[in-house]
N, C-alpha and C positions, 0 to 999 in steps of 0.2 A: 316309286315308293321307298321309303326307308326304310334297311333290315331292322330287326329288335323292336320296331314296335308292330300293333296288328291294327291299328290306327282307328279303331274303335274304343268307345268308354261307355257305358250302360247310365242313365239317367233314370233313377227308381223313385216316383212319387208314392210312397205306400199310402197317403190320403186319397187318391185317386185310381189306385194300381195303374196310373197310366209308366210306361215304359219306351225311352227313348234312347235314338243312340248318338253323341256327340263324335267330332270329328276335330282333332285340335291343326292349328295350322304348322307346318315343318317350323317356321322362325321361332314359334313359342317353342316347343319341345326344344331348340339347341339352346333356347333361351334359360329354361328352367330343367331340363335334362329326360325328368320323369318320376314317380314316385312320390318323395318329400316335397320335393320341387314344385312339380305341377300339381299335388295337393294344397300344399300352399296355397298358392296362387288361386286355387276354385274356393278354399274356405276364405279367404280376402274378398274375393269378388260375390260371395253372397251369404255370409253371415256379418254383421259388426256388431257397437255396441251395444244393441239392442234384443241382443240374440241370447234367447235363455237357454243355457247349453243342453235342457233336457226337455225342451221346446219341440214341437213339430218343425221348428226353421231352423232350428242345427242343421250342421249336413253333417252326415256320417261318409267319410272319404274312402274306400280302397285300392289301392294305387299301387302297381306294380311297376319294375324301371325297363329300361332298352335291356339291361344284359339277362334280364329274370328269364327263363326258359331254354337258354343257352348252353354251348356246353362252358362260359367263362367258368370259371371256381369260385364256388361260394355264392352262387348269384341266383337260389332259388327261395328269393324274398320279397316280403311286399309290405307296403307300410297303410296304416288306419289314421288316418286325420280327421277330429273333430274341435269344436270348443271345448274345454273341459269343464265336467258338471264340479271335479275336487278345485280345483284353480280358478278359475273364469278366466282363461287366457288362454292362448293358441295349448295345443294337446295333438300328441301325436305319438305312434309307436311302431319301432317296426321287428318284424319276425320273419322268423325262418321256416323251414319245414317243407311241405310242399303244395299248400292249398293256392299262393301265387301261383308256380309253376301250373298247374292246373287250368286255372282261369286263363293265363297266358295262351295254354293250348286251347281252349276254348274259344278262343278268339274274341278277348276283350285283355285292353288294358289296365281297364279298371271298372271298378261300379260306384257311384254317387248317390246315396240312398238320404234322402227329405220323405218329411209327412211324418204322419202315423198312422200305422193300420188300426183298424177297429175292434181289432182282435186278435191272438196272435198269430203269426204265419211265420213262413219261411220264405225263403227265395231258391231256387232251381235253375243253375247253369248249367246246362247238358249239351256238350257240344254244340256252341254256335245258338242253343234255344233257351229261353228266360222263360220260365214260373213263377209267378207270386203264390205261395201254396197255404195251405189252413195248417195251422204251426198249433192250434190246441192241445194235441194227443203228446206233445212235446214240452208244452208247459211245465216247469215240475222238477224235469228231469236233469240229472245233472250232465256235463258236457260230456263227458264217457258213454255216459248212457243216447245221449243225441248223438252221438254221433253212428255206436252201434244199430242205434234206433233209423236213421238216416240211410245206413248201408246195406237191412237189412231189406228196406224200399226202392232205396235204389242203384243198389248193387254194389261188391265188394269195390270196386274203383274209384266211390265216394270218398271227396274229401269235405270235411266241414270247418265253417268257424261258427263260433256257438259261443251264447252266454248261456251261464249256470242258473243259480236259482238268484246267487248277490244280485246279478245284472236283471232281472224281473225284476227285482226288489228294488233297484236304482241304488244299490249301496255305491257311494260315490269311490272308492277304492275298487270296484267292479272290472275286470278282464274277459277280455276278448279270446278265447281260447281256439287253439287249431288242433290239426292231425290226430283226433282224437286221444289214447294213453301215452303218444308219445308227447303230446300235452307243452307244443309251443305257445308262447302265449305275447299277447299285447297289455300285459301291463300296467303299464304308467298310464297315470293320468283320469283314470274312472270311466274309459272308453267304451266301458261294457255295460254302464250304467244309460248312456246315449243310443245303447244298442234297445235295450230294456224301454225307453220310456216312447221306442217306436213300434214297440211290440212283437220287433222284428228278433225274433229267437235264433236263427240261422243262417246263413248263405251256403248251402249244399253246392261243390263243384264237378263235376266229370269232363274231362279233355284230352284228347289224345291228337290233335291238329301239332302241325311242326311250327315251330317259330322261325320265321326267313331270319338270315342274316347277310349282310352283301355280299361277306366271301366267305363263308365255308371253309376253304381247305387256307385259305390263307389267317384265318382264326383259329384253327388245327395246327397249324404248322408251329403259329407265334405262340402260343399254350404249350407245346413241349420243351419252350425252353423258361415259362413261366411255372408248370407243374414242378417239377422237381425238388425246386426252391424251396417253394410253398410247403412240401411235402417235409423233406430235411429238418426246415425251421419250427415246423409247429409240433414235435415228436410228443414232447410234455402236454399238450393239448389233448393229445391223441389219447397219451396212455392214460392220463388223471383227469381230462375236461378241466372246467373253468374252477373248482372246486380245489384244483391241483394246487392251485394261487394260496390256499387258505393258510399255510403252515409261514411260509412268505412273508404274506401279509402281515399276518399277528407279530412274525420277528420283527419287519420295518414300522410297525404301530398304525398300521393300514386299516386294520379289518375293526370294524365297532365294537368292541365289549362294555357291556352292562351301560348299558341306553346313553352310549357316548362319552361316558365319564372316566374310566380307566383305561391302562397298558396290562401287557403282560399279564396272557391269559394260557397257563401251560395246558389245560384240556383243548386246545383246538387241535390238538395231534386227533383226536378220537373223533372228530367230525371233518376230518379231512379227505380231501382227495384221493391220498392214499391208504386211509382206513377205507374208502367207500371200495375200492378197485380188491381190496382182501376182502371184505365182506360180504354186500349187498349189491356188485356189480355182476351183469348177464353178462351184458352187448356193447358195443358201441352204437349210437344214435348217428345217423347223416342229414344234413338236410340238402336238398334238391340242389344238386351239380359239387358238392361239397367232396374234398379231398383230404378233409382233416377229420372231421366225426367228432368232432368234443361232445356230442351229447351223450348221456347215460342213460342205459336201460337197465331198472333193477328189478329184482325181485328178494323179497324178504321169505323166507320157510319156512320159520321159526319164531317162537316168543310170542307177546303180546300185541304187535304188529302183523303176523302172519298175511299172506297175502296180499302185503301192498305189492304191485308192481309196474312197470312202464316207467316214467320218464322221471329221473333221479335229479336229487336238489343240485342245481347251480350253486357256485360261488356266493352269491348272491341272495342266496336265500338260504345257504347256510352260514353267513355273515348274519342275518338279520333276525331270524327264528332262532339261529343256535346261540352264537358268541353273545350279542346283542341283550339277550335274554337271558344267555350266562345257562343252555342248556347244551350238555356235551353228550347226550344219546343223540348217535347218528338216525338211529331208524324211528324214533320220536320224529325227529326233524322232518325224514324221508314221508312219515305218514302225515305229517302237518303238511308237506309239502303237496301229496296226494288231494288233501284234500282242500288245500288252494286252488288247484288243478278242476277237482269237482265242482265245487261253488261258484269257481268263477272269481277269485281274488286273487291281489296285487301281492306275491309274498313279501316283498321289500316295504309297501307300504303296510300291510300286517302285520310283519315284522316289528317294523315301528313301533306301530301303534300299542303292540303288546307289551314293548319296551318299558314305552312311557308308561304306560297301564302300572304293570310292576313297580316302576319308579316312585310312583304317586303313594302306591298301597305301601312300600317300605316304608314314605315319608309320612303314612297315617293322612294325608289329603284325602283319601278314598278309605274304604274297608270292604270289608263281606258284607255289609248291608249294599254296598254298592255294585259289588261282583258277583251277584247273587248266590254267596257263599263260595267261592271261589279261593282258594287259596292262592293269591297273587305272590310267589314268593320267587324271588332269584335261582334259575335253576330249575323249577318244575316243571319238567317236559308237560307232564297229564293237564296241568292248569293252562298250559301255553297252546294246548290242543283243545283245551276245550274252550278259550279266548279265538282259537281259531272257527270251530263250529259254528260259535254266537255271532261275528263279524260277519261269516258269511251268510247264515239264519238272517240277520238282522233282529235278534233275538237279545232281551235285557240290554249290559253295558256296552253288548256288539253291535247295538243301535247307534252307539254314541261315540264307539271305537271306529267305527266304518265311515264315517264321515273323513277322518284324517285326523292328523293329533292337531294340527294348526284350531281347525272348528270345533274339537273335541275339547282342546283347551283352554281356549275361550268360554264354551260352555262353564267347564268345571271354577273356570275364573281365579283369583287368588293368583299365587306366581306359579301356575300348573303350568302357563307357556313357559317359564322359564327350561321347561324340561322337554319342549317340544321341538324336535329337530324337524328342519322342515327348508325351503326355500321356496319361497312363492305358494305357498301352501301345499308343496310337491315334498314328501320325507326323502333324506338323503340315501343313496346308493350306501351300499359297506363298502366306502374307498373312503377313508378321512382326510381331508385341507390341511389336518397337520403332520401329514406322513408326507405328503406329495402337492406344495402349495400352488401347482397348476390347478389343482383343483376348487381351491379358496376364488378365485375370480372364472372359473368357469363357471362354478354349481351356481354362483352369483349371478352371470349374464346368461344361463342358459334360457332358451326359448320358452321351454315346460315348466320351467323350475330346474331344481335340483338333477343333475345328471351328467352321470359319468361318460355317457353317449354321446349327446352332445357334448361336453369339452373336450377330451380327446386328446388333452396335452399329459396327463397322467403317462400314456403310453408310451412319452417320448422318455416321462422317468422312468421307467420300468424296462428301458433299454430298446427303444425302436428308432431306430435312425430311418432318415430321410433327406441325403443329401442335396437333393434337389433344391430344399427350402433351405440349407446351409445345416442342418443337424446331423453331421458326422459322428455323436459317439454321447454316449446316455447322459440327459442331463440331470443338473446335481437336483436331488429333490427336495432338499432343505432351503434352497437359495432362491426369493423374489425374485431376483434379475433376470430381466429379459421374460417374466412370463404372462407379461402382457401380449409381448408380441406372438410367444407359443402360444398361448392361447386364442389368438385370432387366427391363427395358421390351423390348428386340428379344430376347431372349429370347423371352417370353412371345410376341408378335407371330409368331416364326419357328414356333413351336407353332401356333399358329391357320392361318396357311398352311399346314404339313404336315396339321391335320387338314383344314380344307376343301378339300385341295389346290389350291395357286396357285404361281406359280411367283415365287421371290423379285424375280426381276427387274421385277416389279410397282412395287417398289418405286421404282426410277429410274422409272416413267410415273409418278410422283407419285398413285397409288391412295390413297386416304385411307380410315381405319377407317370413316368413317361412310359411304363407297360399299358398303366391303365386305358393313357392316349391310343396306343395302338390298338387296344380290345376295341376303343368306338370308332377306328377307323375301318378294322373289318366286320363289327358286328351292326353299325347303323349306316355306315359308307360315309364318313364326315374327312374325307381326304385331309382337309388342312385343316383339322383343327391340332390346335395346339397345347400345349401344360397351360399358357398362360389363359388360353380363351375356358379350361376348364377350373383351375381357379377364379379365375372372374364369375363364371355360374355359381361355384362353391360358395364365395361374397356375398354374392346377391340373392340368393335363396335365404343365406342365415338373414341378413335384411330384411328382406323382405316378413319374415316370419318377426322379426324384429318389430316393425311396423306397425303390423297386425297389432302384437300387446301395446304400443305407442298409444296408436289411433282409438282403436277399439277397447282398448281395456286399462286405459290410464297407468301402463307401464315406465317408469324412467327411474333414476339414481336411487330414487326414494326408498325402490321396493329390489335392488341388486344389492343384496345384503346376504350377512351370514345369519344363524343363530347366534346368540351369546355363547352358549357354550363353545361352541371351538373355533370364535374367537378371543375368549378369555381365560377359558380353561386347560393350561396342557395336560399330555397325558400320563407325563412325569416316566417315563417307560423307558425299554433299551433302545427303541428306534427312533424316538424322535424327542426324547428328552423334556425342554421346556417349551420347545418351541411351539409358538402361533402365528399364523399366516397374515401378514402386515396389507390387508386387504384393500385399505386404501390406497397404498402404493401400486398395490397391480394395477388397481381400475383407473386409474390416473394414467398408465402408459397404454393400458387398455382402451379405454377410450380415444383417444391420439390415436392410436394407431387405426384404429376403425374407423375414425374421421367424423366421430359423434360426437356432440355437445358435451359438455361436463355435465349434464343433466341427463346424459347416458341417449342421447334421440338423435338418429342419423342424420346430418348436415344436408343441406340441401345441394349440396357441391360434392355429396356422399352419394346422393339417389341420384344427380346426373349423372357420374360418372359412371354407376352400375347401370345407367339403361333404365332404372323405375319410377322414373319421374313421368310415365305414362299408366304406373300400375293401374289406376283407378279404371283405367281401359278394359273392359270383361275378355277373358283368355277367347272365347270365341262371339 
């Protein structure tokens, strides 16, 4: 049997409560890794165009990879794949913490949950045994509260994933939340809203089983000369988290202020990383086998916020709540972010959406007859909290905001999209295409939409070499050239982390592909496998997920686009001046290089050579 995995997968009909357990064969796992991978491939083999993502025939995915459980670094993750009810097109997310870990020790790989219950339940992992449970007393609650509620039944060693009240509600910006306060979350893509329309409020986990892996001490040995590295390189991570980034950013014209439209924003000193570490920071946060901790645990004592505590805004959610919205109280942020956390929302697409909200209300498009008195004004933390409560309520304009701004703007009709950032109906990360033009034809071809996870070539501007692939030393971020090809290269790379699960921030401890080869030689026993037979997985995964939006969701050239805005607007600032990211020119090498049609659709001399020209074959 091969280490790393425990070669079980749970099959959950909640229409039937029937419960089963799949077994995949060894060639697919080295075929598609684990995780994003082999999620993939089971939402390809039984949802298509037909599949209404908040449907009883969705499949709700959870998927852990070979290194989740282990002691690799950074490898206590697991990824959630459904269709997505905000996009209609593959949707995926993955998170840290430690509820994979968990399930791993429990002895499943993953769980497959189709149907709908009749009412709501939960589901119960408890070493090795499955429950389908009566999830009513549960209803209601927000994921804090589920989760205390969860542990107080079935014991402090409970871990949960939970939607909030958004995901009952099927708000389609809906998240999937873990670890209870310290409040990991899934995101992108409205995955919580798919949780919600199965009635399915929970998956309660308890595990304490070991995870084999082939050699043990020879995976010990090769880690002490990978820890260190890891450790040196990520210090910044450590002392400030991802939040650390924000001061950075704003200098390079990275981070979004005021709904995409300007530079040069001097209050982000006050919602930074290093205001959170003097202020509102306790602890450091780890997730499961992690050596670095960027996450935050805070607690507030004072003021009008008093009492917020547990898991502190990311980078990312103080890009998109704070700057974005042009509000510089950190602990505003921190308790909008809290209550992201509760409800069960997407901060980055909330973010957004409030953006635009404000955007419209300056422009007189909207008013207080529309915001139901709501003072939408640039800056107003109170108004931006309570634009928070209604999205996740699904309550007056938060009906209309929770949708996404793509559907939200359409509604309001007029040139309201104009002011709608979005790709594929996905709102953009706070990383902008005109700071960093990898990102211009990433966020373009990403799988989900918009996403700084998948593309991956940001990183290389931001100073991450990887000489393997020939990138010796930081590339320039201003400059098109060559980021067609970087961007097939972290692509494919960000594929190979979501399936083995690692956490990207690997990347800054300078992890090289051929460490990573060695981790799956002693942790799954794959003797000869090689960098290149692991990029070729890497290829073929993002393909294949590729496919999926081809086939089943009338994806191609049409729809790998930017917004107008930053394509045509610069941001006139000190980091990036005029510049606009010449988008056509990436996707033209892009394409090429991936061996796709000019119509963005993989070549049939593209899927033979990756081996999926059999895809249509069910994984078992």
């Amino acid at each position: 049997m091969l280490g790393g995995y425990t070669g079980k997968v749970l099959n959950i009909d909640l229409t039937t409560g029937n419960i089963e357990i799949e077994k995949y064969p060894d060639r697919m796992l080295r075929k598609y890794l684990g995780a994003s991978g082999i999620a993939a491939k089971i939402l390809y083999d039984r949802t298509d165009e037909n599949t209404d993502p908040l449907g009883p025939e969705n499949h709700l995915i959870y998927m852990t990879g070979p290194f989740t459980g282990t002691r690799v670094p950074s490898s206590g993750r697991h990824e959630i794949t459904a269709k997505s009810p905000l996009t209609g097109i593959f949707g995926e997310g993955d998170v840290g913490g430690t509820w994979g870990v968990n399930l791993k020790r429990a002895g499943y790989d993953g769980i497959i949950i189709h149907g709908k219950a009749e009412k709501p339940v939960y589901i119960l992992v408890e070493e090795g045994q499955v429950s389908i449970l009566d999830g009513e007393h549960l209803w209601g609650l927000d994921t804090i509260e589920v989760d205390e509620k969860l542990k107080e039944t079935h014991g402090p060693k409970t871990v949960t994933s939970c939607i909030g009240p958004a995901g009952e509600k099927q708000v389609l910006i809906a998240s999937i939340m873990h670890d209870g306060k310290d409040a990991r979350a899934v995101g992108r893509a409205g995955l919580g809203a798919v949780m919600g329309s199965k009635n399915l409020k929970a998956i309660a986990v308890i595990g304490s089983g070991k995870v084999d892996v082939a050699d043990e001490e020879g995976l010990k040995e090769c880690l002490k000369k990978s820890l260190p590295k890891i450790i040196a390189n990520t210090q910044s991570l450590k002392q400030l988290g991802t939040a650390g980034g924000a001061v950075m950013a704003e200098k390079w014209g990275d981070i979004p202020v005021k709904n995409w439209s300007r530079g040069d924003w001097e209050s982000i000193k006050n919602i930074s990383g290093e205001k959170m570490a003097k202020t509102i920071l306790k602890k450091r946060y780890f997730c499961g086998s992690c050596p670095i901790g960027c996450g935050r645990d805070i607690e507030i004592k004072e003021g009008p916020y008093k009492g917020v505590s547990g898991a502190g805004p990311e980078y990312e959610t103080i890009g998109l709540l704070g700057s974005n919205c042009m509000v510089d109280d950190l602990e505003a942020i921190a308790y909008a972010n809290e209550l992201c956390n509760r409800l069960g929302i997407d901060s980055i697409s909330t973010g957004s959406a409030i953006a635009f909200a404000m955007e419209l209300y300056e422009r007189g498009i909207i008013d207080e007859r529309d915001t139901d008195g709501v003072k939408l004004d640039w800056g107003n933390g109170e108004a931006m909290i309570e634009m928070v409560k209604k999205i996740g309520s699904k309550e007056g304009i938060g009906e209309l905001l929770g949708k996404g701004v793509k559907r939200a703007s359409e509604e309001i009709g007029g040139i309201a999209p104009e002011f709608a950032v979005h790709v594929k109906g996905l709102e953009l990360p706070a990383h902008d295409p005109r700071a960093m033009s990898s990102l211009a034809v990433g966020y373009a071809t990403s799988n989900r939409g918009a996403c700084h996870l998948h593309a991956g070539g940001f990183y290389f501007e931001k100073g991450v070499t990887m000489p393997e692939l020939g990138y010796t030393e930081m590339q320039d971020r201003l400059s098109s050239e060559g980021k067609g090809q970087l961007t097939f290269h972290s692509q494919n790379i960000m594929c190979i982390l979501d399936s083995l699960k690692l956490c990207k921030m690997l990347l800054f401890g300078k992890v090289t592909l051929t460490e990573i080869v060695e981790w799956i030689k002693y942790t799954i026993g794959w003797d000869d496998f090689t960098v290149e037979e692991l990029l070729m997985a890497g290829e073929r995964i993002f393909n294949l997920q590729r496919l999926y939006n081809v086939e089943y969701c009338s994806i191609s050239r049409k729809d790998d686009v930017l917004p107008p805005r930053i394509l045509s607007q610069p941001r006139l600032d000190r980091g990036t001046g005029d510049y606009l990211p010449p988008l056509g020119k990436m996707l033209y090498e892009y394409y090429q290089i991936r061996g796709w049609t000019m119509e963005g659709i993989p070549s049939e001399e593209k899927i033979k050579e990756l081996d999926l020209d059999d895809r249509h074959v069910p994984l078992i």
